[in-house]
C-alpha positions in Angstrom: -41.7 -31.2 -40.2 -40.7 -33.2 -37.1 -43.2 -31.7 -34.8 -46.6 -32.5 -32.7 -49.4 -30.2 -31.8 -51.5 -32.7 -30.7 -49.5 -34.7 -28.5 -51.5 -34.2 -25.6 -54.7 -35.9 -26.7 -52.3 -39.2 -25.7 -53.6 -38.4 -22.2 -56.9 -39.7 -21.0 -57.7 -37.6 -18.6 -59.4 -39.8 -15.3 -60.5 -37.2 -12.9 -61.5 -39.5 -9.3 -61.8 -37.3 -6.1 -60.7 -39.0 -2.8 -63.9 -37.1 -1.6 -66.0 -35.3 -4.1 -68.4 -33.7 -1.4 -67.6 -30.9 0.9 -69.7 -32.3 3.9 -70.6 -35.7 5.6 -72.4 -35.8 8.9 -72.3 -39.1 10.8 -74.8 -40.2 13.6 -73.0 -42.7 15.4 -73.9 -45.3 18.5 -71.1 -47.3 20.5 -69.8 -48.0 23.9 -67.8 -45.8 26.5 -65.4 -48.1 28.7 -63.9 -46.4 31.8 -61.1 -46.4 33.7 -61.9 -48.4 36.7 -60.6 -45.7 39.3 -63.6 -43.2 38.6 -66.4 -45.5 39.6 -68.3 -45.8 36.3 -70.0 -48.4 34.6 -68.8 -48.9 31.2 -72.0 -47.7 29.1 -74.0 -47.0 25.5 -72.9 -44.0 24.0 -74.6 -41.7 21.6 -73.5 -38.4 19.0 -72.6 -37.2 15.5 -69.6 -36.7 13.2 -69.7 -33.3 11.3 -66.8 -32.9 8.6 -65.8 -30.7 6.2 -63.7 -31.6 3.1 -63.4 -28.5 1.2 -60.1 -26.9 2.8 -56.9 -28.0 1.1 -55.3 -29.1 4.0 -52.9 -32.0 5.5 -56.1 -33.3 8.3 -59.8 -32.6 7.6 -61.3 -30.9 10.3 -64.3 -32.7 12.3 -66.5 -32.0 14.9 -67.4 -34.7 17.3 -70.7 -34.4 19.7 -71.4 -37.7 22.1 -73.2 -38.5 25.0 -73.4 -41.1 27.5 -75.9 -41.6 31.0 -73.3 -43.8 33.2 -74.2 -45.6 36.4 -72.3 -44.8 39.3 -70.7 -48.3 40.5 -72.2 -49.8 43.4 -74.8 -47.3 43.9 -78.4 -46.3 42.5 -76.5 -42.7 41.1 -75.7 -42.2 38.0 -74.4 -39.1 35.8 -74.8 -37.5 32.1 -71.4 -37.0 30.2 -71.2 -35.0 27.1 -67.9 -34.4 25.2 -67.5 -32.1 22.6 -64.6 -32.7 20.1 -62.7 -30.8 17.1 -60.4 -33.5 15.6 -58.1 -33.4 12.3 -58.6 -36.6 10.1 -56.2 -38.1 8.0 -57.7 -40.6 5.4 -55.9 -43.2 4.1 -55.6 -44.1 0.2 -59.0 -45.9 -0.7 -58.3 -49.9 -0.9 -61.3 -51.0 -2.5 -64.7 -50.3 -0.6 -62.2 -49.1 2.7 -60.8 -46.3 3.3 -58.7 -46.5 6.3 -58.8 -42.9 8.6 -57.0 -41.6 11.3 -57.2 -38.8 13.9 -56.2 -36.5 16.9 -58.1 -33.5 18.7 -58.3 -31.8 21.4 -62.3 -31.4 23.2 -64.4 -30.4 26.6 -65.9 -33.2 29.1 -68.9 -32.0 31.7 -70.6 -34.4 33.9 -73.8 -33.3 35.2 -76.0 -35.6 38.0 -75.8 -36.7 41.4 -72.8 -38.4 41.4 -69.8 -38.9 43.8 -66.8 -39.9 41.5 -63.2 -38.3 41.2 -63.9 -37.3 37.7 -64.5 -33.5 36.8 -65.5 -31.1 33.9 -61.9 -30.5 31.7 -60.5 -30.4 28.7 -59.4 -33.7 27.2 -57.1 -35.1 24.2 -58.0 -37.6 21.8 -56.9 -40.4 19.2 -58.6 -42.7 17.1 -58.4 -45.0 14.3 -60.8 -45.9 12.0 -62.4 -46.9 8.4 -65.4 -46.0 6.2 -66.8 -49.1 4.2 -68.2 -47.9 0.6 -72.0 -49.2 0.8 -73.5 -47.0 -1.5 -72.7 -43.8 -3.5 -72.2 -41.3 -0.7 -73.3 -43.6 2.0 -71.0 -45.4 4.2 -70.6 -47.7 7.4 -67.7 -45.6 9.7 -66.3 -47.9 12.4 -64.2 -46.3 14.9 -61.9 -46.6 18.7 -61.4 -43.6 20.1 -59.0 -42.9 23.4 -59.4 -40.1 25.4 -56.9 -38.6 28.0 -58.2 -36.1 30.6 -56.3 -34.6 33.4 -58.5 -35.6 36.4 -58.9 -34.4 40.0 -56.2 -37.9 41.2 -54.2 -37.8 38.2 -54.8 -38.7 34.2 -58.1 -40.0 33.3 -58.8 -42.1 30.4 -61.8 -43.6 28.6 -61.8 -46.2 25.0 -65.0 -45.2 23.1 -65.9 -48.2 20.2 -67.8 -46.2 17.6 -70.1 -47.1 14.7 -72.8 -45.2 12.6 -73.8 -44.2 9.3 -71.6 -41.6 6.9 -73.5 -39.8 4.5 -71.2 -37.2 1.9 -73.1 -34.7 0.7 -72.6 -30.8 -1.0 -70.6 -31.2 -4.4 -67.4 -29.6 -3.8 -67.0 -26.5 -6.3 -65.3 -27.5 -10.2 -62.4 -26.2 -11.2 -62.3 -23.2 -14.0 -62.3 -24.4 -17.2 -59.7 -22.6 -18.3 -57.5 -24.9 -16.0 -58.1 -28.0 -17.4 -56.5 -29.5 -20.6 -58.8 -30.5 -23.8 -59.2 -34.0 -23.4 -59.3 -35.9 -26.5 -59.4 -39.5 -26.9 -56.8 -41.3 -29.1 -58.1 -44.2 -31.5 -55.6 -46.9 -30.8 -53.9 -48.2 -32.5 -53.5 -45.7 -35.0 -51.6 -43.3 -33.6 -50.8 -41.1 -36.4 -54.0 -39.7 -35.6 -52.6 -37.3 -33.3 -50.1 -36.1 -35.1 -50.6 -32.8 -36.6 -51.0 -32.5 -40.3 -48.2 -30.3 -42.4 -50.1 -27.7 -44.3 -48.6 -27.1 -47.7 -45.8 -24.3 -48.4 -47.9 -21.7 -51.1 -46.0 -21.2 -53.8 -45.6 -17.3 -52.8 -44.4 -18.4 -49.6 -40.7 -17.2 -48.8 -38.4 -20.3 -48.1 -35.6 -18.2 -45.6 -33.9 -20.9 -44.3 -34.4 -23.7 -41.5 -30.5 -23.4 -40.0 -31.8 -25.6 -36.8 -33.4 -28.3 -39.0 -36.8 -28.2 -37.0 -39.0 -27.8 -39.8 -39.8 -24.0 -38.7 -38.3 -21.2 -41.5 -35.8 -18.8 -39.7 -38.3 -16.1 -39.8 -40.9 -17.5 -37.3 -38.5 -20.0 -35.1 -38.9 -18.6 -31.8 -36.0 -20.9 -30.6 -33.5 -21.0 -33.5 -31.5 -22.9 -31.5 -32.9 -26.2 -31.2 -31.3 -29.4 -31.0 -31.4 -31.8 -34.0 -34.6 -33.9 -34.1 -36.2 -32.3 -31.3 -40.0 -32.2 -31.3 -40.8 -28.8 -31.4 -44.0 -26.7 -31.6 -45.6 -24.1 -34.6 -43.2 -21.5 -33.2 -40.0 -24.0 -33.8 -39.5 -24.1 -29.3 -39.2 -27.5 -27.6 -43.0 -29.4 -27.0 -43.8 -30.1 -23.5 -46.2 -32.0 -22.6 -48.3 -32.5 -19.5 -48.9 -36.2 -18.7 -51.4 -35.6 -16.1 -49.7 -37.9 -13.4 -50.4 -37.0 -9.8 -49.0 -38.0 -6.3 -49.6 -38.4 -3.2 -48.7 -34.8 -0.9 -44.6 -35.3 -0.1 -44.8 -38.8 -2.1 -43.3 -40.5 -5.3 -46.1 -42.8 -5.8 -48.0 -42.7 -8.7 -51.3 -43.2 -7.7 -54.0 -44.9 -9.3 -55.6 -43.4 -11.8 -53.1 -41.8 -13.2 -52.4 -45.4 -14.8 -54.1 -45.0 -17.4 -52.4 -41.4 -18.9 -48.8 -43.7 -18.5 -50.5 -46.8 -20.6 -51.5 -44.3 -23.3 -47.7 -42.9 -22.9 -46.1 -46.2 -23.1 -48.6 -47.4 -25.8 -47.2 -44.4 -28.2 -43.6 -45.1 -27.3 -44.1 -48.6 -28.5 -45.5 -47.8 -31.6 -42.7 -45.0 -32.0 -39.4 -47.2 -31.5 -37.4 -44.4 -33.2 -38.6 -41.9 -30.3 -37.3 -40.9 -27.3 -38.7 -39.4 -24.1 -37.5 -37.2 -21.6 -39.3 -37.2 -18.3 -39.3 -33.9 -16.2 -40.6 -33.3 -12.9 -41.7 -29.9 -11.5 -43.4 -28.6 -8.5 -44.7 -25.7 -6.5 -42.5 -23.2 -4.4 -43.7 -24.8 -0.8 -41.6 -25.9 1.3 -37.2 -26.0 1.0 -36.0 -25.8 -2.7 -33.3 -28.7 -2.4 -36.2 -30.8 -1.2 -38.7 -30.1 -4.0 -35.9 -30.8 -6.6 -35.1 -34.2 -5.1 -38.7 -34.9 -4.7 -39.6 -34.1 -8.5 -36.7 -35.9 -9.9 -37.7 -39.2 -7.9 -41.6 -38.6 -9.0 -39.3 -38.8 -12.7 -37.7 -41.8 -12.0 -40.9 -43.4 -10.7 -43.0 -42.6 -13.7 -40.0 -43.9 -15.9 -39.9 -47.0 -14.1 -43.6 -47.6 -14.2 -43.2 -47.2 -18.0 -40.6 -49.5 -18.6 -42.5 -52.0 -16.8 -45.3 -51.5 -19.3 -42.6 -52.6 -21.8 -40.9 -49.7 -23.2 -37.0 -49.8 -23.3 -35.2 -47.8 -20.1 -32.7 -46.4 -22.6 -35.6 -44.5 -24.6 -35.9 -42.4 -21.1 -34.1 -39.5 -19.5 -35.4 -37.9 -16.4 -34.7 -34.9 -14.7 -35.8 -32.9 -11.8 -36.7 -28.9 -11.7 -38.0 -28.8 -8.6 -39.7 -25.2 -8.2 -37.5 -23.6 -11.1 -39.6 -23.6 -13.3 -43.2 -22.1 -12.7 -45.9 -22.6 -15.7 -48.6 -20.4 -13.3 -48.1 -18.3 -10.1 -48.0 -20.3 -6.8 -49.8 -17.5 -4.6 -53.1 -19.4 -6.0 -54.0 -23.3 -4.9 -55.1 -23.6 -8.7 -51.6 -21.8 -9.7 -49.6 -24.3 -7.5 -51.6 -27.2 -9.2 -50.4 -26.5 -12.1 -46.9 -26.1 -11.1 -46.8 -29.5 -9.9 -46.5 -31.7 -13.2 -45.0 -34.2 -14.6 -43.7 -33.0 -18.3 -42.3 -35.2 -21.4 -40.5 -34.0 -24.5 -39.9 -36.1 -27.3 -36.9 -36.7 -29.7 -36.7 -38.8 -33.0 -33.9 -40.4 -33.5 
């Protein structure tokens, strides 16, 4: 019977979080520098970070609290500034102990003292760029330069704050159901006819009516009686998919990291099966225009194809094709639905 029910125990399943915490507060010290037609010193600064990571979105909203007591130039005044901030950040893929951030926001400047400057209270805008160093589990150095643009009383007002503090992540973001995620089993290599299901005996009273589709499934119980010749096909004789548990980045065909080692296992079986061939099949959710989402899952095809033959396995062995959002496995009104909908599928043919 040319058929696998345990094909997807090939996948080892690496589950790493860009963030695995809903919260990180960060109290952070650095220095204001002002433009020189308000009549401030450049001065210490002082404030917190507050962000939250659980919200599946594009930019992680932060909160952004600092304070600075300036020294009016040439003069014994001086004046307490606070800012208030809510920024979207954008972090970077992790290279090693840095992850590289970015952000824009929009906050609230009040000056409060005897002073005689042309600045004023007003809203401002802001932009910074940034990195967290890794220098324990949870823990992390956040350096920062952050320009803001105010509308002043003569004109646009700017300051450059240079920011650096301590980034603690804490609050473990919530697991997914269980349901949702795959069994997970791990294949001894490099016997690989492990995984291959084992073909109970016919019993003798068994009726023998027929296999017209050659799949190894009697008429009577083939679901799909119309299967090609040497397809790989399931107990109810229909075409085996199989989930390869690649992901990307959002709008991207890069393969990203972790999801190396679910193609190594992939390309490891092809090697050892040179008389199978693979067709690679790209899906995704129903966000955003169709003709895009089909273009963008057949190039996430073509890139895990090409990351396999690298690993050595013939290009000829590999199809691809793109679906696009045409063909749903779960709803997409859900975030865990739409999850599931964006995959990365193989079937398998022996030739």
């Amino acid at each position: 019977m040319k058929k696998l029910l345990l094909i997807p125990a090939l996948m080892l399943s690496v589950s790493l979080m860009a963030n695995d915490n809903k919260y990180e507060i960060t109290p952070v010290i650095g220095y204001n520098f002002s433009e020189g037609n308000l009549g401030l010193d450049n001065s210490a600064l002082y404030g917190a970070e507050f962000q939250y990571n659980a919200l599946d979105t594009f930019l992680k909203p932060e909160l952004s609290v600092l304070y600075s007591d300036i020294d009016i130039e040439n003069s014994n005044l001086d004046a307490d500034i606070y800012r208030v901030a809510l920024n979207g950040v954008y972090e970077y893929e992790k290279m090693g102990i840095f992850t590289p951030l970015a952000k824009v926001g929009i906050g609230y400047e009040t000056i409060d003292g005897t002073h005689n400057t042309p600045n004023s209270d007003g809203a401002f805008l802001d932009a910074g760029v940034g990195a967290k160093i890794a220098l324990a589990k949870n823990i992390a150095l956040k350096l920062e330069a952050v320009y803001m643009l105010k509308d002043g009383v003569k004109g646009s007002d700017n300051a450059l704050a240079t920011l650096a503090g301590l980034n603690f992540a804490f609050g473990a973001k919530a697991q997914k159901e269980p349901e949702a995620t795959p069994e997970i089993v791990e294949i001894p290599t490099p016997d690989i006819e492990s995984v291959l299901a084992p073909i109970a005996p016919i019993a003798p009273s068994t009726p023998i009516d027929g296999d017209d589709d050659y799949d190894g499934v009697f008429n009577s119980t083939d679901l799909c009686p119309t299967t090609p010749a040497n397809q790989i096909v399931d107990a109810n004789g229909c075409m085996l998919l199989v989930d390869l548990d690649i992901n990307f980045r959002t709008n991207s065909y890069k393969v990203d990291a972790p999801s190396n080692t679910n193609l190594d296992n992939f390309a490891k079986f092809l090697e050892l099966k040179p008389n199978y061939t693979a067709q690679i099949t790209g899906h995704t959710d129903n966000r955003g225009d169709a003709s895009y989402n089909k273009s963008l899952s057949k190039n996430r095809a073509d890139a895990v194809k090409t990351l396999i033959v690298e690993k050595g396995v013939s290009a000829d062995r590999i199809a691809t094709d793109g679906m696009g959002e045409e063909s749903p496995k779960a709803t997409n009104s859900t975030k865990e639905g739409r999850a599931e909908n964006r995959r990365i599928e193989a079937s398998l043919i022996k030739n």
